[in-house]
C-alpha positions as CSV (number, residue, x, y, z in Angstrom):
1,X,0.0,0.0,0.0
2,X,3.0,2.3,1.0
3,X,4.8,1.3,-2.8
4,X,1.3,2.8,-4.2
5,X,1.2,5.8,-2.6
6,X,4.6,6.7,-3.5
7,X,4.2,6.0,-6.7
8,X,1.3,8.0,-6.9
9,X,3.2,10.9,-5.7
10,X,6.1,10.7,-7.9
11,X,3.5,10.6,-10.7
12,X,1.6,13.1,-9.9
13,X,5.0,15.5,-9.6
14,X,6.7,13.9,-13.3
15,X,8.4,11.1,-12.5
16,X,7.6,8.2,-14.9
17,X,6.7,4.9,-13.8
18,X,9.5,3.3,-15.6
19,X,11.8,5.5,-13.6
20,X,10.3,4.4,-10.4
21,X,11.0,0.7,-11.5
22,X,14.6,1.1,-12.3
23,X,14.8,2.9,-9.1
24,X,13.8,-0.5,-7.1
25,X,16.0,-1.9,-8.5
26,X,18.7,-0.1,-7.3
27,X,17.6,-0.1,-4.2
28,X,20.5,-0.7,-1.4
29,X,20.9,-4.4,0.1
30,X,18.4,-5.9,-2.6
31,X,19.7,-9.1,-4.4
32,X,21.5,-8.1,-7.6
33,X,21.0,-4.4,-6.9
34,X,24.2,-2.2,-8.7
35,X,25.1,1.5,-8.7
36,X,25.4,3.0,-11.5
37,X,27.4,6.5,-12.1
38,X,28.5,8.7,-14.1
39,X,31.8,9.5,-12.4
40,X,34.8,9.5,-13.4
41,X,37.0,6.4,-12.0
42,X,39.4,9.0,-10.0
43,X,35.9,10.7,-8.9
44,X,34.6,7.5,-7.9
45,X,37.4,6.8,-5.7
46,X,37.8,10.1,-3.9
47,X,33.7,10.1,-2.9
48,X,34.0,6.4,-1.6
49,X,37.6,7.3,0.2
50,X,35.8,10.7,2.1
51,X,32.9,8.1,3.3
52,X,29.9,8.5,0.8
53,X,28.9,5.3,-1.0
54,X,27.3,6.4,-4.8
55,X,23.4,4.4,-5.2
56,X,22.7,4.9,-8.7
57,X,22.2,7.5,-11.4
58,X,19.2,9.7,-11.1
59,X,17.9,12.7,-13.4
60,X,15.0,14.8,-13.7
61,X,13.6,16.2,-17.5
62,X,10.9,19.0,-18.2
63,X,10.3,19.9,-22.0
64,X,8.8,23.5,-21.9
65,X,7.5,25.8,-24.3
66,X,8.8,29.3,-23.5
67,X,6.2,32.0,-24.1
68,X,6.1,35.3,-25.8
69,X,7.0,38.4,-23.9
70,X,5.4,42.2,-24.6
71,X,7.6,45.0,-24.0
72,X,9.2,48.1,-24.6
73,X,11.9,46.8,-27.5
74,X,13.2,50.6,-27.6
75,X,14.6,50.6,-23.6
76,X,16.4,48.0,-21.3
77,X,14.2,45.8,-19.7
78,X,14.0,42.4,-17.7
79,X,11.3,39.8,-19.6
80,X,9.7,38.6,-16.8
81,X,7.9,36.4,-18.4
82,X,11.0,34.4,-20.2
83,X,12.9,34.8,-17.2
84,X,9.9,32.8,-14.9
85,X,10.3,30.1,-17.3
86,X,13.9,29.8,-17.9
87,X,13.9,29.4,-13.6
88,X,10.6,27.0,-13.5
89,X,11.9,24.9,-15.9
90,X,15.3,24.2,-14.2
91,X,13.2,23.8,-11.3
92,X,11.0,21.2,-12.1
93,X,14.0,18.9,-13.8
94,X,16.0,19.8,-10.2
95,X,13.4,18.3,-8.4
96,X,12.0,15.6,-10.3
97,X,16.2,14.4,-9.7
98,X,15.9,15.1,-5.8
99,X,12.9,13.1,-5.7
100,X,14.1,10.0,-7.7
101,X,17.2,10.6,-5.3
102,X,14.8,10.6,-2.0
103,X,13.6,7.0,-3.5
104,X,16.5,5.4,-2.9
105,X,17.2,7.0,0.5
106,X,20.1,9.0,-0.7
107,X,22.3,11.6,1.4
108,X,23.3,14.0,-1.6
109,X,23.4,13.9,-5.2
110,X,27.2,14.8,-6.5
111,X,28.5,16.1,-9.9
112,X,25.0,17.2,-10.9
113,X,25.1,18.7,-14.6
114,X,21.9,21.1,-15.4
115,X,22.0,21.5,-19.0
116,X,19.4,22.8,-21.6
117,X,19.1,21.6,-25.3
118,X,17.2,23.3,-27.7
119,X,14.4,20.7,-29.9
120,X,13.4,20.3,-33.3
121,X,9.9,20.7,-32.2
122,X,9.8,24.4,-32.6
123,X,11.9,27.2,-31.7
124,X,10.6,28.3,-28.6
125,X,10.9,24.5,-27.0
126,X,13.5,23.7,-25.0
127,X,14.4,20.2,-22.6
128,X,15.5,21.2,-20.0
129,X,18.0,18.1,-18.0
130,X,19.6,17.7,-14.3
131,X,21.3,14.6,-13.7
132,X,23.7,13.9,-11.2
133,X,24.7,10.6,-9.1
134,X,22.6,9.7,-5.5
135,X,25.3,9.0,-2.7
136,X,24.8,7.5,0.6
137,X,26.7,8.6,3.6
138,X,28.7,5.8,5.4
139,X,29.0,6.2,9.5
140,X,32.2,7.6,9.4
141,X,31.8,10.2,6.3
142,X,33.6,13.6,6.9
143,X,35.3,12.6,9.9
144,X,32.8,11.1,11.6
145,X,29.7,12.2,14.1
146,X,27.8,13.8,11.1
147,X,24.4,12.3,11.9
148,X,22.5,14.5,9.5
149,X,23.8,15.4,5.9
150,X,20.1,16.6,4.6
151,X,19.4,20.1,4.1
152,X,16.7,22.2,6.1
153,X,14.0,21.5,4.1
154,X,14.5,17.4,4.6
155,X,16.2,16.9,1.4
156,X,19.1,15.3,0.0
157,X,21.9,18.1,-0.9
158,X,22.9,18.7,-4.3
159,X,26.3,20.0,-6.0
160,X,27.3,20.5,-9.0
161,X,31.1,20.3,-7.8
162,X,33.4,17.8,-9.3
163,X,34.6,14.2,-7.3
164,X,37.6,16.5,-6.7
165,X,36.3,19.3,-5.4
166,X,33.5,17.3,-3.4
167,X,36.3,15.4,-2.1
168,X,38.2,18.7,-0.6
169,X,35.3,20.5,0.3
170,X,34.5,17.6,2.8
171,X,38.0,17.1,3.9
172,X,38.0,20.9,4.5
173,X,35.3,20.6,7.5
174,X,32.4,21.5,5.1
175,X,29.4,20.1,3.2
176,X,27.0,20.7,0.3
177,X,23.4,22.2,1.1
178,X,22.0,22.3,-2.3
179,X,22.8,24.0,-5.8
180,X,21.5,27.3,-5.8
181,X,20.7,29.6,-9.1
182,X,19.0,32.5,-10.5
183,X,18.1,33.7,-14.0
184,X,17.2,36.9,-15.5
185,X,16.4,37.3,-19.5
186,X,17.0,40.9,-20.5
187,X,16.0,42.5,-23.4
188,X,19.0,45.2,-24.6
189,X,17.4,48.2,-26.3
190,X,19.1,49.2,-30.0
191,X,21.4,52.1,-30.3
192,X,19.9,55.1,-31.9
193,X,21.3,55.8,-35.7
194,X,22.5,59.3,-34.5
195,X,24.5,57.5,-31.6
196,X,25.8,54.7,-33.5
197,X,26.9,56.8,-36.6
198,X,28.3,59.5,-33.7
199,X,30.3,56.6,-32.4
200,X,32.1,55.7,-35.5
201,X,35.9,55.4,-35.4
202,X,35.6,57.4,-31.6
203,X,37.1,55.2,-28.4
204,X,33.6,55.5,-26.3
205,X,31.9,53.5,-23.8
206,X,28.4,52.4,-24.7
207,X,26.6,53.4,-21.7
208,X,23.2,52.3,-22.2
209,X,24.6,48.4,-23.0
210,X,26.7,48.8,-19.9
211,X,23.8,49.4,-17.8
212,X,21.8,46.5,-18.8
213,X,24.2,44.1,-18.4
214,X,25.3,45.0,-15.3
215,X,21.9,45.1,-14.3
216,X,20.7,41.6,-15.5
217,X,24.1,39.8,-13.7
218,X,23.1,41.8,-10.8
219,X,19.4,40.1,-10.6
220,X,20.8,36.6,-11.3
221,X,23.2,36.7,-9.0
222,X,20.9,38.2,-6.4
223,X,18.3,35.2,-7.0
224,X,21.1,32.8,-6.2
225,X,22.0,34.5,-3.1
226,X,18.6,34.5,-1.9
227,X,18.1,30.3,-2.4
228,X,22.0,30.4,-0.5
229,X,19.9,32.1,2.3
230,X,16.6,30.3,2.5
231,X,19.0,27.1,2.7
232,X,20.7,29.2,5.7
233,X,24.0,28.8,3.9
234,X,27.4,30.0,4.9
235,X,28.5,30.9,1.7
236,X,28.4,29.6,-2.6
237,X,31.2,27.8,-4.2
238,X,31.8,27.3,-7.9
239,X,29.6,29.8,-9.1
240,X,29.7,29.8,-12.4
241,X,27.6,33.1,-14.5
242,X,26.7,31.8,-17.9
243,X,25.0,33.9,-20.8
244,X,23.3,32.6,-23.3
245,X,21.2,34.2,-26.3
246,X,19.3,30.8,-26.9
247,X,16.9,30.9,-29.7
248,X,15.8,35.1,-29.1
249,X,18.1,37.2,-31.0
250,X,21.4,39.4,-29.9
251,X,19.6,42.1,-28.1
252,X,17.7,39.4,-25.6
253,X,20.7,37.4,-23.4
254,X,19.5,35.3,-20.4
255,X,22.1,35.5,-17.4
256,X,22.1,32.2,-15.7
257,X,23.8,32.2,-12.4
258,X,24.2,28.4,-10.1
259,X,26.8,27.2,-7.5
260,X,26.9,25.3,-4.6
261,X,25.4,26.3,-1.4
262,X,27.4,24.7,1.8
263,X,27.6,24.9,5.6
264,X,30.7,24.1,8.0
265,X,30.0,21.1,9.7
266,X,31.8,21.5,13.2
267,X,33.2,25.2,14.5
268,X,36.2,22.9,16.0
269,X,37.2,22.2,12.8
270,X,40.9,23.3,11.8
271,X,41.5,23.1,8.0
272,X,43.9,20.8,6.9
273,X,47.2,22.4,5.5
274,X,48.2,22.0,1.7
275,X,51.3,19.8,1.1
276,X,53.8,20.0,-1.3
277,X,54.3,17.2,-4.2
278,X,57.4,16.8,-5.8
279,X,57.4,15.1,-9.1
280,X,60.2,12.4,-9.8
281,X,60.2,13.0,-13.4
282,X,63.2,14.6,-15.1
């Protein structure tokens, strides 16, 4: 009765039933159960050596049509409308991957990759994909005495951070909350013929273009600091601040701002200091 109601509920928030099925299968301790990952082999080997134990491979999809925006095209303006969709969309393939990775009673979901791809289906339709791999805390992970590795709303933490990275961030007395992001799509008004034939062959800065830019980083990044908050994080690693025109023309740019939300794990905890490596070869 419990397996039906779950499966209701991942159906009723995207999850295929087909997805649920491979997930029981790859459920921990069950007789011919395997992970599967997409780590690297050196990745693979610095999550297991820092204590977390990978489960299997999960991902979340949503295909969206983006809709049509009204504006303005003669000043600098967000598009509020592309820039609610660009962020839903993200949001429902995030969590349709956190709740495959709740299924199997993961900790944390590591080396998540958010990407979007562009389909044939029409221009204004776009899949968008999150998939990472689920990882299950030993006893021992981080040190040791970690009981919780969740995040304050009761769900496993995600990063987008390489094996690598994961593997010093741990080591360094901190852990992953969740990946955090925020999007603005800003339409970049045209530059008046008088300006732009006053501007030729002079050394001038193009104020109006400066401006919107500015401005439209400025609102991603101040979207991803506000997730970082709600998730009462210490601080963002490995942001990253992307810009991409997608399918709408030079003068409309979406700013796309993600990174990885942590917290320190003990306020004892004395980081570890680098040490040198010589290399033997001539």
């Amino acid at each position: 009765m419990t397996d039906q109601k779950e499966s209701a509920e991942f159906g009723a928030m995207g999850v295929p039933q087909d997805a649920i099925r491979r997930l029981a299968e790859l459920t921990p301790g069950k007789a011919g159960a395997i992970f599967t990952s997409d780590l690297s082999v050196n990745e693979f080997l610095l999550v297991r050596e820092v204590g977390f134990r990978p489960l299997g491979l999960v991902l979340g999809s949503s295909i969206y049509h983006v809709g049509l925006q009204i504006g303005r095209w003669s000043k600098n303006q967000e598009l509020d409308v592309l820039s609610q969709a660009m962020y839903h969309a993200r949001e429902l393939a995030m969590t349709r991957m956190e709740v495959e990775a709740k299924t199997l009673g993961a900790d944390g979901v590591v080396g998540v990759r958010l990407d979007v791809e562009m389909k044939e289906f029409g221009a204004d339709i776009a899949e968008f994909i999150a998939v990472g791999t689920a990882v299950k805390a030993e006893p021992d992970a981080g040190g040791g005495g970690v009981t919780n590795w969740r995040n304050n709303k009761d769900l496993p933490f995600t990063s987008d951070l390489s094996g690598q990275d994961f593997w010093t961030l741990i080591r360094a007395g901190y852990a992953p909350l969740g990946m955090v992001m925020g999007s603005c799509v800003y339409h970049i008004a045209h530059q008046r013929l008088g300006s732009v034939i006053g501007n030729i062959g002079r050394n001038v800065e193009i104020e109006q273009f400066t401006q919107a830019l500015y401005d439209a980083r400025e609102l991603a990044m101040s979207r991803m600091q506000a997730e970082a908050e709600a998730l009462q994080a210490e601080g963002i690693v490995g942001v990253q601040l992307k810009q991409h025109s997608h399918t709408w023309g030079g003068h409309t740019t979406e700013f796309f701002a993600i990174g990885t939300a942590v917290r320190p794990l003990r306020s004892d905890h004395v980081i570890e200091h680098p040490t040198m490596v010589l290399s033997l070869d001539a």
